[in-house]
C-alpha positions, 0 to 999 in steps of 0.5 A, a space after each residue: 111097166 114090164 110085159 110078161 108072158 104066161 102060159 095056162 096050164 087048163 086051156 094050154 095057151 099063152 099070153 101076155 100081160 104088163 104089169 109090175 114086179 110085185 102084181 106079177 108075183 101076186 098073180 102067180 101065187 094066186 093062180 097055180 095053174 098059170 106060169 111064167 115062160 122066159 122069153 128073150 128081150 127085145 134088143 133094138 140096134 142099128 147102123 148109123 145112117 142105114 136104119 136111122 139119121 142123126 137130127 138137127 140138133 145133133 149136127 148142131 151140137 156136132 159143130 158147136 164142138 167143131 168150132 172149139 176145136 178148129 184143127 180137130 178133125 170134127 172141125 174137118 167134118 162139121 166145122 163151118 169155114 170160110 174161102 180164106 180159111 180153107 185156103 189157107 189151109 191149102 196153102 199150109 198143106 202144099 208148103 207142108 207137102 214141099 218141104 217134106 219133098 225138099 229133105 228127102 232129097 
């Protein structure tokens, strides 16, 4: 249920309450010396890992994915690799590396 804030016009004070759209109504015609005052929404933000972690579960999700994608770069970030993986990736790396050296000559 929603909060709302009113203002009593006889004692001059506000206050909230939570109810919902129609008791709202209802409690406003009722009492004519009470009105509602607009007050901003609460917005609740953050910057990832400064404010708040990813669980487990996420990170596990996360390399589920990477694993169906073994060349993706998630794949680079969450993917679990063997030594014989990540060498060959190496090794791919440096002939990639050499032959883009060889045709520039």
């Amino acid at each position: 249920m929603p909060t709302y804030t009113f203002f009593n016009k006889k004692t001059r004070k506000e206050f909230t309450e939570m109810m919902s759209i129609s008791e709202m109504e209802e409690y406003l015609d009722k009492n004519h010396h009470i009105s509602q005052v607009i007050v901003p929404i609460n917005i609740v933000a953050g910057v990832s890992g400064l404010t708040h972690k990813n669980d487990q579960g996420w990170k596990e999700n996360m390399s589920r994915i990477a694993e169906a994608h073994p060349t993706s770069p998630l794949a680079d970030r969450y993917g679990k690799k063997s030594i014989k993986q990540i060498r060959t990736q190496q090794a791919l790396k440096k002939n990639k590396q050499r032959i883009a050296a060889r045709k520039k000559k």
